[in-house]
C-alpha positions in Angstrom: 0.0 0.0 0.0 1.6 3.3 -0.8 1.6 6.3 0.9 -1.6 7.9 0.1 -3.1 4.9 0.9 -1.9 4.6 4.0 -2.9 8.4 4.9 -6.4 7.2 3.8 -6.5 4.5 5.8 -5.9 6.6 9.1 -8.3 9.0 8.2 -10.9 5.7 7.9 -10.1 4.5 10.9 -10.4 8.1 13.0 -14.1 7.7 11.1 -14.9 4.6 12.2 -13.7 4.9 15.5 -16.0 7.9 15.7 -18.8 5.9 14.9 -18.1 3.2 17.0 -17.9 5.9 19.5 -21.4 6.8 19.4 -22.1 3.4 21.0 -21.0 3.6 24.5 -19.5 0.5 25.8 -19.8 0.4 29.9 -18.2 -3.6 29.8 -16.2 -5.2 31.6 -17.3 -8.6 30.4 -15.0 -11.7 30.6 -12.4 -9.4 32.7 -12.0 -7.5 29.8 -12.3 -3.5 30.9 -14.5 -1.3 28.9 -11.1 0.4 27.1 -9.7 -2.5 26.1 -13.0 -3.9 24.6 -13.4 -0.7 22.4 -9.7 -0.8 21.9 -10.0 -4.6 20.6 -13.0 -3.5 18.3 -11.5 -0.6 16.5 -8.0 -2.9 15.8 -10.6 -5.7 14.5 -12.7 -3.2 12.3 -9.1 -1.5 11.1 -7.8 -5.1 10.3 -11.1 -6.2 8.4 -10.6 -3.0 6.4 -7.1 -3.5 5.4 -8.0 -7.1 4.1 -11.6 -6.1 2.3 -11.8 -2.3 1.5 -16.0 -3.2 0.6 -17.0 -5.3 3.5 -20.8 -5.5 4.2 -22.3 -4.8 7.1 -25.1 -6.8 9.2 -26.2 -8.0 12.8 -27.0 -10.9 14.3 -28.5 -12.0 17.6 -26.4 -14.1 19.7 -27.0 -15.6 23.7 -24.6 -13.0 25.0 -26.8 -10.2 23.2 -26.6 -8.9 19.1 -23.0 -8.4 17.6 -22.3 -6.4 14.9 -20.7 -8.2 11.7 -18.5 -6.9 9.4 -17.2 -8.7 6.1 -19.1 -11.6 8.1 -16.7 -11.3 11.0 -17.8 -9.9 14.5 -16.9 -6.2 15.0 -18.0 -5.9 18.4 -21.1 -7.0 20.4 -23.6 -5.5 22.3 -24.3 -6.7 25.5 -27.1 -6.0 28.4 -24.9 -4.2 30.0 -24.0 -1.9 26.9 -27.7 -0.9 27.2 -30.4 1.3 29.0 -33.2 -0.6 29.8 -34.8 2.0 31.5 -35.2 4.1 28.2 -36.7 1.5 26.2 -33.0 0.1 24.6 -32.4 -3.6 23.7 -29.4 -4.9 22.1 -31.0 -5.6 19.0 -31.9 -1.6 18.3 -28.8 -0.7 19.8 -26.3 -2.6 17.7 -28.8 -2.0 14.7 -28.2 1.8 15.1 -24.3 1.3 15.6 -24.4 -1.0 12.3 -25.9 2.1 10.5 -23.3 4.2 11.8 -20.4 1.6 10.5 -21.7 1.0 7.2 -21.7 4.8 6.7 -18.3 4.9 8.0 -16.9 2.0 5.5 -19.3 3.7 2.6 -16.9 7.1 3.3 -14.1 4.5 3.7 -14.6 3.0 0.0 -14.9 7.4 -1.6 -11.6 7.9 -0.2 -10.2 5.0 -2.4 -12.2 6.9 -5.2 -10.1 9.5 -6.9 -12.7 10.5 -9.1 -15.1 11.4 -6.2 -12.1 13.2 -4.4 -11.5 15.5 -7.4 -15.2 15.9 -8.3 -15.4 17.0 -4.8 -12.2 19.2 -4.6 -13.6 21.0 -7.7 -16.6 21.7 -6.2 -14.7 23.2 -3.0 -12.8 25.1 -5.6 -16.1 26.7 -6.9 -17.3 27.6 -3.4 -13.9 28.9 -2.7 -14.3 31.1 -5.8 -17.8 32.2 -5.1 -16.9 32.8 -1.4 -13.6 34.9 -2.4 -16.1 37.0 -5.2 -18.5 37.5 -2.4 -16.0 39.1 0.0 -14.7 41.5 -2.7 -18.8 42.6 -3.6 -18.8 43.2 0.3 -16.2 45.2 0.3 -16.8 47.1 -3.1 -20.3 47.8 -1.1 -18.4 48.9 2.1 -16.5 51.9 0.4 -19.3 52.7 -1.8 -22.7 52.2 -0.4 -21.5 52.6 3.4 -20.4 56.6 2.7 -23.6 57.3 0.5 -26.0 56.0 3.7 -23.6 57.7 6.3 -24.1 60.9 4.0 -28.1 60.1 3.5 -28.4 59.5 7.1 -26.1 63.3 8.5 -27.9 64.8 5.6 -31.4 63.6 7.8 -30.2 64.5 11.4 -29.5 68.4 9.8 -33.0 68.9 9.2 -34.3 67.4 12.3 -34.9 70.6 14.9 -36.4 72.0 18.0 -37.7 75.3 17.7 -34.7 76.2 15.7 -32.3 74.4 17.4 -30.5 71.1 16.0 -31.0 67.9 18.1 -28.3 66.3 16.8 -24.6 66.4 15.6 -24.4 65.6 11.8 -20.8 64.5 12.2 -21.8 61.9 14.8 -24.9 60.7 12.8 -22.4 60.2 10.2 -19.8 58.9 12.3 -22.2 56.0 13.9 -24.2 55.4 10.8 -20.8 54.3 9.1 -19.8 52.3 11.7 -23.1 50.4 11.7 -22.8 49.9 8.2 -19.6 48.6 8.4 -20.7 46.0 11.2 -23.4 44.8 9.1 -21.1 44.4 6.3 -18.6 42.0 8.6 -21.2 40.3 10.0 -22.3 39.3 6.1 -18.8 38.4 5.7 -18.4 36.1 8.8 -22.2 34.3 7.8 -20.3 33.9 4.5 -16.9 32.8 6.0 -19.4 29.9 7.9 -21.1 29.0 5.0 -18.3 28.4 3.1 -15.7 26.8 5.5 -19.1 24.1 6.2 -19.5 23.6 2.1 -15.9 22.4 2.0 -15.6 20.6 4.5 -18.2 18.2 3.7 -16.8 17.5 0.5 -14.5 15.2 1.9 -14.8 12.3 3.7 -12.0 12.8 6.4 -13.2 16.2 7.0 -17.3 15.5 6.8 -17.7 15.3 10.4 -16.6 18.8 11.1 -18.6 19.9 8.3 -21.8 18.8 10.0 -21.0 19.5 13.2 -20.3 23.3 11.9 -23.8 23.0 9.9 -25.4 21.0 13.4 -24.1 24.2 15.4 -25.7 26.5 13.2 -28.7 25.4 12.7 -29.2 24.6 16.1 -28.4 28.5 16.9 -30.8 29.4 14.1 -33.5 26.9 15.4 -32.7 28.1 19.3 -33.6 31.5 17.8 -36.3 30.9 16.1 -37.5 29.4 18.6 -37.4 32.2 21.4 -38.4 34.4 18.7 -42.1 32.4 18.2 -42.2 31.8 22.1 -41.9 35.6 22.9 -44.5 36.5 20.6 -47.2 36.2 23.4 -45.4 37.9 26.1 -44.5 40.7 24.1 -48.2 40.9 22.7 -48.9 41.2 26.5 -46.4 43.7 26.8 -48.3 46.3 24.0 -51.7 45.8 25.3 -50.3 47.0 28.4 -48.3 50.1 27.2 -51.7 50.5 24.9 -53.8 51.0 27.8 -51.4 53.4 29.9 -51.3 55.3 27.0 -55.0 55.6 26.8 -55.3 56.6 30.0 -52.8 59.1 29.9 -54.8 60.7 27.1 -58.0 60.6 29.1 -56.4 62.4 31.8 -54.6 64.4 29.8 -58.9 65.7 29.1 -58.9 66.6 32.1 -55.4 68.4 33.1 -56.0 70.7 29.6 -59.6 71.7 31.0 -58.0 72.6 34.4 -55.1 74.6 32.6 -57.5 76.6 30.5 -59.5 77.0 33.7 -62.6 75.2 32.3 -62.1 73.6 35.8 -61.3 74.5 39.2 -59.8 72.8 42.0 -58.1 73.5 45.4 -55.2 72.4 44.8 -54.4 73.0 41.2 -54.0 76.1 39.3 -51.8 77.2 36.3 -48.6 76.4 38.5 -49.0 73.0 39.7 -50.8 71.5 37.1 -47.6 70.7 34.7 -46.2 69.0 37.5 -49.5 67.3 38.9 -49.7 66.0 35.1 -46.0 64.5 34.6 -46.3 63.4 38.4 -49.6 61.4 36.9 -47.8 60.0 34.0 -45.0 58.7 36.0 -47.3 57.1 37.9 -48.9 55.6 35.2 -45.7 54.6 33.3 -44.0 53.3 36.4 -47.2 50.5 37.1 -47.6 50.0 33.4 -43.8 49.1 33.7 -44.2 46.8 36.6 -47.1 44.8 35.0 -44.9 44.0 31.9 -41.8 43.4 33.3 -42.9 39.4 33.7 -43.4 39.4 30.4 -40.8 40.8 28.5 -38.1 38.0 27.4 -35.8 37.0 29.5 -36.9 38.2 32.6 -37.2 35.1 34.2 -33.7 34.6 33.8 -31.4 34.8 36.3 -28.4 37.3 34.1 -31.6 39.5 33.2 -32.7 39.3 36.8 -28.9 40.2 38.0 -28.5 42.8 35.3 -32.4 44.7 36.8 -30.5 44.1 40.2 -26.9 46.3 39.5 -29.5 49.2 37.3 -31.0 49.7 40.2 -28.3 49.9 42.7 -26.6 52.1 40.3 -29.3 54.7 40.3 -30.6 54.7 43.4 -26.9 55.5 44.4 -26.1 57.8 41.5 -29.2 59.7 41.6 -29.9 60.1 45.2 -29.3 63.9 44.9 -31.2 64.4 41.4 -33.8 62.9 43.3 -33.5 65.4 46.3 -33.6 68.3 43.7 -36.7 67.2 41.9 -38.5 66.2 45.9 -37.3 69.8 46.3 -38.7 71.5 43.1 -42.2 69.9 44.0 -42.2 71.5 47.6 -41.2 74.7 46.0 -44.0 74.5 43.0 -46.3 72.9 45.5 -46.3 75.7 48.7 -46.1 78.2 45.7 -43.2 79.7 46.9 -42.7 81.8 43.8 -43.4 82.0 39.9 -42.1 82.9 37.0 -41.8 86.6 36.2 -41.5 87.0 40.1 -38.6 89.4 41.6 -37.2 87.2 44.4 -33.9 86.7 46.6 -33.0 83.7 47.6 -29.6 83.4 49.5 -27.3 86.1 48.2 -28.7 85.9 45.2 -31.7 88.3 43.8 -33.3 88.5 40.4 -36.3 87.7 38.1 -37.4 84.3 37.8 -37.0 83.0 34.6 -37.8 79.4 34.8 -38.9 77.0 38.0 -37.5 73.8 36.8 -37.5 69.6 38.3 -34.1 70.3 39.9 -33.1 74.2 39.6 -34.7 77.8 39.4 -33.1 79.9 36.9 -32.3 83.8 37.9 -32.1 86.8 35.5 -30.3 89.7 37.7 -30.1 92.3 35.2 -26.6 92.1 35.2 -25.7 90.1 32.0 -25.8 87.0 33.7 -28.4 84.4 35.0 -27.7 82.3 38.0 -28.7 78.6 38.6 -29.9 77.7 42.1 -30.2 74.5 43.0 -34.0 73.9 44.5 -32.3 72.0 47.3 -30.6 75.2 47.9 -33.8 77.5 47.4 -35.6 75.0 49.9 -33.1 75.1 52.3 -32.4 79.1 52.4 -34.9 82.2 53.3 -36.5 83.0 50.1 -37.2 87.0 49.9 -40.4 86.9 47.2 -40.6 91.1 46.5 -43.7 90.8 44.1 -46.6 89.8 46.3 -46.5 93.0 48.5 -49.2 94.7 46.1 -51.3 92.8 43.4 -51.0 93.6 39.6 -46.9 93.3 38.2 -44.0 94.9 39.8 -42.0 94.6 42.8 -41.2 96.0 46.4 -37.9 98.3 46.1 -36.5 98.0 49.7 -32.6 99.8 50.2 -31.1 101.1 53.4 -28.6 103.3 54.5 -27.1 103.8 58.2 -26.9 107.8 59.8 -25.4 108.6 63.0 -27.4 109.5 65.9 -26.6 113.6 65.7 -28.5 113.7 62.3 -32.7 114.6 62.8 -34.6 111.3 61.7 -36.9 113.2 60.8 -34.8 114.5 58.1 -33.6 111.3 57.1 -37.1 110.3 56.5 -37.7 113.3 54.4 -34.3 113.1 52.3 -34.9 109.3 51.3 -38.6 110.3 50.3 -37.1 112.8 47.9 -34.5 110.5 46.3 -37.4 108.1 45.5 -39.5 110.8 44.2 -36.9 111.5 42.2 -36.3 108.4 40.5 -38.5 108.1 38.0 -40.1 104.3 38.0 -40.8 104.5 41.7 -44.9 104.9 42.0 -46.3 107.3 43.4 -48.9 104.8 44.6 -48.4 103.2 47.0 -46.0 106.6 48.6 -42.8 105.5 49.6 -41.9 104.7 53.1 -39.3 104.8 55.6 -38.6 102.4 58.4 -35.6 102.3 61.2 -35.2 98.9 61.3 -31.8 99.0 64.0 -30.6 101.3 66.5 -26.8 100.1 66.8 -23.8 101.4 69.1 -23.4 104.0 66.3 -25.8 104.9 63.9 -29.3 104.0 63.0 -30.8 102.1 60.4 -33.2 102.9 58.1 -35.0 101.0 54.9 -36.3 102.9 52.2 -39.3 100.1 51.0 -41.0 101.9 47.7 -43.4 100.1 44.7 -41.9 99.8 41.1 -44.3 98.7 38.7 -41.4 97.6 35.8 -41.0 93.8 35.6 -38.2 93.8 33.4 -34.8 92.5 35.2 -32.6 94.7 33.2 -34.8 97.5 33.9 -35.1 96.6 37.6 -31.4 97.0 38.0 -31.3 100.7 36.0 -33.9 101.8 38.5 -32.4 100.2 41.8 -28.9 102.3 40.4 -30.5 105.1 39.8 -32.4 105.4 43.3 -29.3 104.9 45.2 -27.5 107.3 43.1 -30.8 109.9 44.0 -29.9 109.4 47.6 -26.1 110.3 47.4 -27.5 113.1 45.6 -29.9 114.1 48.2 -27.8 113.7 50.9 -25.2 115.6 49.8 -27.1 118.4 49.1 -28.2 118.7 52.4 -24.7 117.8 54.5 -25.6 114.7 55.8 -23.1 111.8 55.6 -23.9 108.6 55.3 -22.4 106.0 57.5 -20.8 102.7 57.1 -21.3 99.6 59.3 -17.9 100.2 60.4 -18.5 103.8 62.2 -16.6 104.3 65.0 -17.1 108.2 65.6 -17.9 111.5 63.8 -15.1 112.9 61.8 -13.6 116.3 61.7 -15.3 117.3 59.1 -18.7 115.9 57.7 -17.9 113.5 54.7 -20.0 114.6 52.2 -19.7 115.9 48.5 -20.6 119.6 47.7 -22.8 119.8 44.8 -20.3 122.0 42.8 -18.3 118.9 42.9 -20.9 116.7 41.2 -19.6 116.6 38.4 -15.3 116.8 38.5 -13.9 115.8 35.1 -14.6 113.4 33.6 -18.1 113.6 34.5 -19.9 115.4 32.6 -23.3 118.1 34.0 -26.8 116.3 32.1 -27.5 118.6 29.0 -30.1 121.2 30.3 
């Protein structure tokens, strides 16, 4: 036998030792173990191969149990104790099943002698070769070409897409992403083709058949597998959009109800234009949350224990992440809730004073008039005094409150007087309700007292223009009369009072008003 006979005949006997293999022999019998019987059986079938390269396969039943023949000679026997009784085996199916299995083996034995099958067959791998390599250059070709036109297509869709002018997302990341997904679904076409092709070939040949269909079992047992879960979520997930169905139906009955309650159709105690927003999304969450809970048993995969361990670390991870974005939006309720203030309102909260611009689920936003608007944290807002100057009088506006501290040797009386003329002066202070004047300290030193005066302006940039010009009104007025006014850090009365005559009103560079 030369050489490539002899590489054949290995190849036959790793196949019909894998057959063989599917029969499991438990022995011993005779004092023979289990390994040395299946050892025995594959040297018998190799040397009834090497003498008859067509033997025939058949069974017979014997006393000991039914042994499988080959070339008329006994290959191996099956024997009770080779058996499972308990799952309806006998000796007779069982060695009938392993004789199926052999004579396929010594069929695959007597193609390898075959040189004519073998390079029918190595053609055919040649084709599917070719085919396979054509494939991967179409994929490729496709890549580059159609993989920048749908990146392009799909950028070119995220530029139009806007809020109220603004763009909700980045063209170059649209593009970016969209490529990138492309390019995935190309590889994964490549791989499916790279399986489909490496399977093909290898069950051209006998000596490599058996990976072949153990590639092709393993994927179409994945396919099946997934098929499968596919048909048997089907009902849950059914289950799942009647569920989200109704919750959305009853968000849209109730929403009926908030929009007749926002236009004032109906009224309530506890809801008016300010709470009702949040009374509706509070409502929705509500809804959303339950809605949530009810189809969580049937969504797929929630029975199992890496879906159930995944829920498990999403939750830890938010309660801990957002313990303090859940403070802030517990906060912005309290504050929207008690009606602490509203937007349009002139309000100080901390050390910081301005319009309301905005009452939002975790900060208010603050216009000062000074070219900047200020975040506060609601935590912050609920935790400090909160100063709301709009609901002294009814109608728009705000209270104008400013004080100034004047030693004891100065008349109140005339400090009541002078700050009444400074607002008078200013021109959006109204006349209605009059200005007042309160001494709201008498310290070691000085005394306090608070100008509180009505503006009617609700505009923050105006609000700070009139604020300047008041206390500029009270310098003014002051001055013109001799008084100083003090610091907090007065000691005692100076030489001289520290005031500014009014011919000195206006030193370079200021300039007099034109009359």
């Amino acid at each position: 036998m030369n050489m490539f006979h002899c590489l054949l005949a290995l190849f036959s006997i790793a196949l019909t030792s894998l057959a063989f293999a599917q029969q499991i022999v438990r022995g011993p019998i005779a004092g023979y173990s289990a390994r040395e019987r299946a050892t025995s059986t594959l040297r018998r079938i190799d040397e009834i191969l090497e003498s008859d390269e067509s033997p025939t396969v058949s069974i017979e039943d014997v006393e000991d149990g039914t042994q499988v023949l080959l070339g008329g000679k006994r290959a191996f026997l099956v024997t009770r104790i080779d058996i499972d009784p308990l799952i309806g085996e006998t000796t007779h199916n069982v060695a009938r099943e392993a004789a199926m299995r052999l004579e396929r083996a010594v069929a695959e034995y007597r193609e390898q002698h075959t040189p004519r099958y073998l390079l029918i067959k190595s053609g055919l791998a040649a084709i599917a070769t070719a085919i396979y390599t054509a494939l991967l250059w179409m994929l490729f070709v496709i890549n580059r070409w159609a993989g920048r036109r749908v990146a392009a297509a799909a950028a070119g869709r995220a530029e139009r897409v806007h809020v109220h002018g603004v763009s909700l997302l980045d063209p170059n990341q649209i593009r970016w992403v969209a490529r990138r997904l492309f390019a995935a679904l190309i590889w994964a076409a490549g791989l499916l083709a790279t399986y489909a092709w490496l399977t093909f070939s290898l069950k051209q040949f006998p000596y490599t058949r058996p990976w072949g269909e153990h590639m092709e079992g393993n994927l179409l047992a994945i396919l099946g597998d997934v098929a499968l879960a596919i048909v048997g979520s089907i009902p849950g997930l059914l289950v799942v959009v009647v569920i989200l169905l109704i919750g959305r139906l009853i968000i849209r009955f109730a929403s009926l109800f908030f929009d007749r309650v926002e236009r004032g159709a109906i009224t309530m105690g506890g809801l008016d234009a300010d709470t009702i927003v949040p009374t509706r999304r509070i409502f929705q969450l509500i809804v959303w949350a339950f809605a949530l809970a009810l189809a969580y048993p049937y969504l797929p995969g929630s029975d199992t224990e890496a879906f159930k361990g995944v829920s498990v670390l999403v939750g830890v991870m938010i309660s801990i992440g957002a313990s303090s974005l859940v403070g802030q939006a517990v906060s912005g309720l309290i504050l929207t809730y008690t009606r602490a203030f509203r937007s349009g309102e002139y309000v100080r909260i901390g050390d910081t004073e301005g319009t309301v611009v905005g009452v939002g689920t975790f900060a208010t936003r603050l216009r000062t008039g000074l070219g900047e608007e200020v975040l506060v944290p609601n935590s912050l807002a609920l935790q400090n005094s909160t100063k709301n100057y709009s609901r002294a009088v009814p109608g728009t506006g705000f209270v104008v409150n400013t004080a100034v501290t004047i030693g004891y040797s100065t008349p109140w009386r005339q400090v009541h007087a002078m700050l009444e003329e400074a607002a008078r002066r200013t021109a959006d202070i109204a006349k209605d309700p009059s200005p007042s004047v309160r001494q709201t300290a008498l310290s070691d030193f000085y005394v306090e007292y608070r100008l509180v005066a009505y503006s009617p302006i609700d505009h923050p940039v105006l609000r700070i223009d009139m604020l300047s010009a008041l206390h500029s009104n009270i310098q003014d007025v002051f001055n013109e009369h001799g008084v100083q006014i003090m610091s907090p850090h007065y000691m005692t009365d100076p030489a001289e009072a520290q005031v500014v005559p009014k011919a000195r009103w206006y030193t370079p560079p200021a300039k007099p008003p034109a009359s």
